[in-house]
C-alpha positions in Angstrom: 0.0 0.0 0.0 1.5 2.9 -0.9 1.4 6.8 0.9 -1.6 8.1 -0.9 -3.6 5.2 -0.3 -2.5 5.1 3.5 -3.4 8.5 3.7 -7.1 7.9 2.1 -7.7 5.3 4.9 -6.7 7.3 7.5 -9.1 10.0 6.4 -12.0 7.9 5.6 -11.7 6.0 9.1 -11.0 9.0 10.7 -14.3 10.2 9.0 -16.4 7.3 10.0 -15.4 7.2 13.8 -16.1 11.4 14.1 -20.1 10.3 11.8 -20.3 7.3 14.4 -19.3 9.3 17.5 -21.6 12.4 16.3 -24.6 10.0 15.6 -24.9 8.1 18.7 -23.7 11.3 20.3 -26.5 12.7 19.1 -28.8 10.0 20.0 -27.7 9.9 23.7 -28.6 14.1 23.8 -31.9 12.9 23.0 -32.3 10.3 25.9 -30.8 12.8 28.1 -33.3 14.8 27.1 -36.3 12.4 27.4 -34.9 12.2 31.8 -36.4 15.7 32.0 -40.2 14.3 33.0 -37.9 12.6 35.4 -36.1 14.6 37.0 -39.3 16.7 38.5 -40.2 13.5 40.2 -36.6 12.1 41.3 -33.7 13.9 40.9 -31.3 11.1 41.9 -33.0 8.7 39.5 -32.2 11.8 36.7 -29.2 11.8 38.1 -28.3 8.3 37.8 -29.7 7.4 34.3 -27.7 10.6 32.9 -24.4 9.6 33.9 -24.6 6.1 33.0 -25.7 7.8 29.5 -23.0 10.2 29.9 -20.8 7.0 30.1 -21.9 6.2 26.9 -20.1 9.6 25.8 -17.2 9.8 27.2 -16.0 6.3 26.9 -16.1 6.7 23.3 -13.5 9.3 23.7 -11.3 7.2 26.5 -11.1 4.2 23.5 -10.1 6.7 21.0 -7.5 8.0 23.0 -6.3 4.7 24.6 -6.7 2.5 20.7 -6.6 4.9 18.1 -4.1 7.5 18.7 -1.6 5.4 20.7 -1.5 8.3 23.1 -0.4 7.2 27.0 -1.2 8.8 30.1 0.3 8.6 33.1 0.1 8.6 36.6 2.6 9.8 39.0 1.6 9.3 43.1 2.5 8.2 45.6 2.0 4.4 46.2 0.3 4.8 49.5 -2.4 7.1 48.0 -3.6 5.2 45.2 -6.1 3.1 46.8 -8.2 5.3 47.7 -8.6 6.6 44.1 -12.0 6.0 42.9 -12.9 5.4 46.7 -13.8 9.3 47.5 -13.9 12.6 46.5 -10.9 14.5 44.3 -10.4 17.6 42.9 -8.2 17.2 39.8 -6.2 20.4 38.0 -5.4 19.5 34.6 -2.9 21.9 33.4 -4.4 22.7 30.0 -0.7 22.1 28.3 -2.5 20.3 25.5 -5.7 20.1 23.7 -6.9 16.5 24.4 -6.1 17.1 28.1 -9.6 16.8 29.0 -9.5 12.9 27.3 -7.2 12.2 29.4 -9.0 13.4 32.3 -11.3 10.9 31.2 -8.9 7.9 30.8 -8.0 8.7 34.4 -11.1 8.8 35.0 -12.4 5.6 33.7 -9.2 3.9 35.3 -10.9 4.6 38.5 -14.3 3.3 37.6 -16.0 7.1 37.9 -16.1 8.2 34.1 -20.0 9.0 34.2 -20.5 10.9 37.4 -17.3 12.9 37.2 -17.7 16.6 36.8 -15.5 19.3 35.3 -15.4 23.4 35.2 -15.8 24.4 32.0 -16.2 27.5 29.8 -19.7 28.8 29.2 -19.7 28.4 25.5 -18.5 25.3 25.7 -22.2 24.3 26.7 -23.5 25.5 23.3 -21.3 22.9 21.9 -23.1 19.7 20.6 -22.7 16.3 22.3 -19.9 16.9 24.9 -21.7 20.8 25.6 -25.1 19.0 25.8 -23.9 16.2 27.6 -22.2 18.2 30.4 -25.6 20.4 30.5 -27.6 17.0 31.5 -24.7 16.1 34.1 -25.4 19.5 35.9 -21.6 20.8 35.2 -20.9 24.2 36.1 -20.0 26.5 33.4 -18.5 29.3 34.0 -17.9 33.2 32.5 -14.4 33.2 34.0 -15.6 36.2 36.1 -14.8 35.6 39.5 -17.5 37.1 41.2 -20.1 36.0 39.2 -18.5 32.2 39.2 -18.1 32.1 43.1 -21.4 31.3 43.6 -21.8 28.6 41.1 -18.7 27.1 42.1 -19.8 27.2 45.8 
């Protein structure tokens, strides 16, 4: 196989996984959606039922990352510390030196068994953004306007 023809099934897989992850994207907004009757009658049950759909999300990005692009993650901490991962609550700091550091989040994430009910602090565009926007919007993340005094109390 030569370079051009290499390059042509990179692009058309490439295409396929972004149509795939897009579509059922798309499809899980709309169950997210359909929890709204839901949520005025239990809000844990909302709750629930949208992070295990938010699972269904993120974990397409966590398999893209870990298969696809060969890209590795890693974890440095101390040995004693590590059990309780995924055992209680954390505050993470990613430090935004890359573009996909949020994916990684994710792998981390998903390592420690709490991929759907994790939460991030995000930019309030970001929420206007189709699937992952919509997604986080269902999972009650905060977005904020990077104004302090406005984002204290949503951050509180």
């Amino acid at each position: 196989m030569g370079l051009v023809e290499w390059l042509k099934s990179q692009v058309v897989c490439s295409l396929l996984i972004g149509y795939v992850f897009l579509g059922s994207g798309l499809l899980v907004n709309l169950l997210q959606l359909c929890t709204l009757p839901v949520w005025w009658f239990n809000k844990q049950l909302a709750r629930t039922i949208n992070c295990r759909l938010a699972y269904c999300i993120s974990s397409q990005g966590v398999a893209l990352l870990d298969w696809w692009s060969g890209t590795r993650c890693t974890l440095y901490t101390d040995p004693k510390m590590f059990p309780v991962y995924g055992a209680e609550n954390a505050i993470v700091v990613l430090n935004h030196n890359f573009e996909i550091d949020l994916v990684c989040g994710w792998s981390f994430c998903e390592r420690f068994c709490v991929l759907g009910s994790s939460k991030v602090l995000v930019k309030k565009e970001l929420a206007y953004v189709p699937v992952i926007g919509w997604m986080w919007y269902f999972l009650e993340i905060v977005f904020c306007k990077r104004k302090w005094e406005e984002d204290r109390i949503k951050v509180r």
